[in-house]
C-alpha positions as CSV (number, residue, x, y, z in Angstrom):
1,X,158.3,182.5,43.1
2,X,160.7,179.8,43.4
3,X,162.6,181.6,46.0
4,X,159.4,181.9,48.4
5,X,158.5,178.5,47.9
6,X,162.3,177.3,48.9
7,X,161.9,180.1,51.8
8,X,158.2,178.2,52.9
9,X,159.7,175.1,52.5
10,X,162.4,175.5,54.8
11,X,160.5,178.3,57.7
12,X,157.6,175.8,57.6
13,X,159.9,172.5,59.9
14,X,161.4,175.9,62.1
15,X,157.7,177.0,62.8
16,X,157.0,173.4,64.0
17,X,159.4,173.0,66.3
18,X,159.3,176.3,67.9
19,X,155.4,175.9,68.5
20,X,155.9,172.7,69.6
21,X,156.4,172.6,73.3
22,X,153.7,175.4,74.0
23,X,151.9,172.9,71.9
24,X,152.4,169.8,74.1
25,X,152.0,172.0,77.3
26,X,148.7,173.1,75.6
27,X,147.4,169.5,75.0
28,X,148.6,168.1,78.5
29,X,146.6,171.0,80.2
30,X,143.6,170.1,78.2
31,X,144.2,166.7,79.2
32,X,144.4,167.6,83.1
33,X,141.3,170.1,82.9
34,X,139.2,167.1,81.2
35,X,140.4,164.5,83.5
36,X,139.4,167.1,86.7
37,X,135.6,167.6,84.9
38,X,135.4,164.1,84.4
39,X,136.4,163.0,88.0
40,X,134.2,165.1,89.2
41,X,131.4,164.5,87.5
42,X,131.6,160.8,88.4
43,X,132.3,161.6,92.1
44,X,128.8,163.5,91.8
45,X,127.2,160.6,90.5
46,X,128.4,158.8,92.9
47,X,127.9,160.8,96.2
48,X,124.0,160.6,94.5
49,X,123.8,157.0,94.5
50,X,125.8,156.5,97.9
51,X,126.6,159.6,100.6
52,X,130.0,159.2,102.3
53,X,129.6,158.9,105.7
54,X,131.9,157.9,109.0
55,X,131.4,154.9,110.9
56,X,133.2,151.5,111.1
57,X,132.2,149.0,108.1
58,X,132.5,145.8,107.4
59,X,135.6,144.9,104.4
60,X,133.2,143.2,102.4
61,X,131.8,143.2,98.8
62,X,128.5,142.8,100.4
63,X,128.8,146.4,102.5
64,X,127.9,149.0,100.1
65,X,129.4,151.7,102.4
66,X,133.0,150.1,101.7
67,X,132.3,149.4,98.2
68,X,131.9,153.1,97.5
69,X,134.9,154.4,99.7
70,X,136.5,151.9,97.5
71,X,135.2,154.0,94.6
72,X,135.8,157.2,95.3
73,X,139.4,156.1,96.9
74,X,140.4,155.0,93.7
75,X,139.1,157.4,91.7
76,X,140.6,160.6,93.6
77,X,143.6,158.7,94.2
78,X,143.8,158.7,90.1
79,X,143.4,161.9,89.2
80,X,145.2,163.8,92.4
81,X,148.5,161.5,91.4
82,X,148.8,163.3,88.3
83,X,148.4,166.6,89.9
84,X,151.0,165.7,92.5
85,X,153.7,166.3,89.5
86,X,152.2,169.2,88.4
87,X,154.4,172.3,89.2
88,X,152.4,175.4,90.4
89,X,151.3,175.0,94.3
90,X,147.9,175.6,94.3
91,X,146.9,173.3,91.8
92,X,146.8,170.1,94.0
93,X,144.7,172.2,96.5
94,X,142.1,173.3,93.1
95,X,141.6,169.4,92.8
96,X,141.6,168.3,96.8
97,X,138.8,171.5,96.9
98,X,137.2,170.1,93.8
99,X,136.9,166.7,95.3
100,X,135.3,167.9,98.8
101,X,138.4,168.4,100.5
102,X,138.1,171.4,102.7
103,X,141.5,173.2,102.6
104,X,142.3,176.7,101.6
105,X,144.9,177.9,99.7
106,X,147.3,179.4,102.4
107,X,148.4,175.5,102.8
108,X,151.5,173.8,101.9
109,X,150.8,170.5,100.7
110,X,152.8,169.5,98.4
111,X,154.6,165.8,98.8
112,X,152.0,165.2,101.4
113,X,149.1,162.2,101.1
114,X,145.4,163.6,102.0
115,X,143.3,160.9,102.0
116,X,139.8,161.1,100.0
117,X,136.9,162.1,102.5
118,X,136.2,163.6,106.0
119,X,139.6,166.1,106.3
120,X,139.4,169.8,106.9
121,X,142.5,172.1,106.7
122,X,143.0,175.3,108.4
123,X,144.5,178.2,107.0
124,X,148.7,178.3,106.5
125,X,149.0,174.9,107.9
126,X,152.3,173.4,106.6
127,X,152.6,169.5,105.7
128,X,155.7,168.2,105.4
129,X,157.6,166.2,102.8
130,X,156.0,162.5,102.8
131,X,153.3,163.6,105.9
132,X,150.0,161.2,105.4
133,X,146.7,162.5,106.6
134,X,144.3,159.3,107.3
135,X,140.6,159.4,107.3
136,X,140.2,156.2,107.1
137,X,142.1,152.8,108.2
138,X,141.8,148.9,107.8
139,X,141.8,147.2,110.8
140,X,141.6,143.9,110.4
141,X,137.7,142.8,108.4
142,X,136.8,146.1,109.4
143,X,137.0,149.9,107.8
144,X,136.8,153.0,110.2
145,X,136.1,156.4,108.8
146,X,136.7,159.5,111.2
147,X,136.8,163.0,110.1
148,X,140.2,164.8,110.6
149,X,140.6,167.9,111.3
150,X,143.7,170.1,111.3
151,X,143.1,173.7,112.2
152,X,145.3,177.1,111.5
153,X,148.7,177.2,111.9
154,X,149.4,173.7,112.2
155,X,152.9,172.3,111.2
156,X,152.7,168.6,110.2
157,X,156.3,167.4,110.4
158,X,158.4,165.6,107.3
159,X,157.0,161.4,107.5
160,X,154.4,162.0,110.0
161,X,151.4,160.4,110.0
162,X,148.2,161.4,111.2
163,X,145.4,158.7,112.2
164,X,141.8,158.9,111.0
165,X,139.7,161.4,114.1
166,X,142.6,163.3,115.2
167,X,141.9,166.9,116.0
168,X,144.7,168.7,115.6
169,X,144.5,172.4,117.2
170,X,145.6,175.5,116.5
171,X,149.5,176.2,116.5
172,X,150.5,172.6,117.1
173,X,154.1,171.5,115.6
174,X,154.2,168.0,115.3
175,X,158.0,166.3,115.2
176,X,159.3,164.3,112.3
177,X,158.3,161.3,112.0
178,X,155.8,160.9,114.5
179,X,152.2,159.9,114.4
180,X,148.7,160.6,116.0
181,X,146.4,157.3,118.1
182,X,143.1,157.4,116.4
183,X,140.7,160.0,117.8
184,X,143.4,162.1,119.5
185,X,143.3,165.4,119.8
186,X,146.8,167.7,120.0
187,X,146.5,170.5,122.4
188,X,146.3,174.1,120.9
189,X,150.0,176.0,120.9
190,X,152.4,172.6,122.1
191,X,155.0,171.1,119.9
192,X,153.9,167.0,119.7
193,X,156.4,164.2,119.0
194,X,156.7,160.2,119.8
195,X,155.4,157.3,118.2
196,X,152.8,157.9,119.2
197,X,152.6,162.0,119.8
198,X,153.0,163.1,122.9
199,X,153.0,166.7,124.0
200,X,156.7,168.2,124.7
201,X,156.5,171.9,125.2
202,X,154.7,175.4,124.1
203,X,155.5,176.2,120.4
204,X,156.9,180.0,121.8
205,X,159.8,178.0,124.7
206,X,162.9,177.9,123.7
207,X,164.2,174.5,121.5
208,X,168.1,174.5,122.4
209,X,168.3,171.5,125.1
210,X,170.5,172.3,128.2
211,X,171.6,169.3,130.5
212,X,170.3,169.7,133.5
């Protein structure tokens, strides 16, 4: 008897710390499946009380349109923050899908910003490390909205940024670093670059620059 209890005493602290970390990787995904039901559930609410919609509002407490986006903003930009340090792929796309995003899986997004309403994502469309997708932009005392859509095949290069209304088609590679004018649609197959994007060449022509 004495030598099980010594034998308990001592397996007991062993038991502990092997079951520890699935233990802590069992709590935080608890934590991140609560904080995804709970977002959600206040992002209903809210879409009840107050649709979404495009247009260009007025920065003001007093215009209910931008004091929703405000909501919403914030509240999608609190839970998808976490999920951009969580390690499997498609998780990030489960949340941007839970929160009205439409984006498939075949989409790499990781390291990108998607802002929170009006975007649509074609299938295996690749954004790059840093790439911001903008539905919506502050100009001055005013807020524009404009849905943004990026179809199949798309390749958003690394620090791009795309401006709230751009359309851009299918096949389009657009350079590092470069960004869209709002409303601007990128033309189907081209490679785009510039500040702003401008359209360069078809995505199938050969890249290595000759001198003329």
């Amino acid at each position: 008897m004495f030598f099980f209890n010594l034998f308990s005493y001592w397996i007991d602290p062993i038991i502990i710390v092997c079951f520890l970390p699935i233990s802590l990787v069992i709590y935080y995904l608890n934590f991140i499946y609560f904080l995804l039901l709970f977002g959600k559930l206040i992002l209903i609410l809210t879409n009840l009380i107050h649709q979404p919609k495009e247009g260009i509002f007025q920065r003001s407490s007093k215009d209910k349109d931008f004091l929703f986006y405000l909501l919403r903003r914030n509240l999608k930009s609190f839970v998808l923050r976490i999920f951009n340090y969580f390690p499997l792929p498609w998780a990030k796309i489960l949340a941007l899908k839970l929160f009205n995003i439409k984006i498939p899986y075949k989409t790499g997004v990781l390291d990108s910003f998607i802002d929170s309403d009006f975007i649509e994502i074609g299938n295996n469309t690749i954004l790059g490390e840093g790439s911001i997708i903008m539905s919506s932009m502050v100009l001055g005392d005013f807020l524009l909205i404009k849905k943004v859509i990026l179809k199949d095949g798309c390749t958003i290069g690394a620090f791009s940024v795309i401006a709230p209304g751009t359309i851009v088609e299918e096949g389009v590679i657009l350079g590092m670093g470069s960004f869209t004018k709002i409303n601007q649609r990128l033309e189907k197959g081209f490679i785009h670059f510039g500040r702003p994007a401008k359209k360069w060449k078809k995505t199938g022509d050969n890249f290595i620059l000759t001198k003329k």
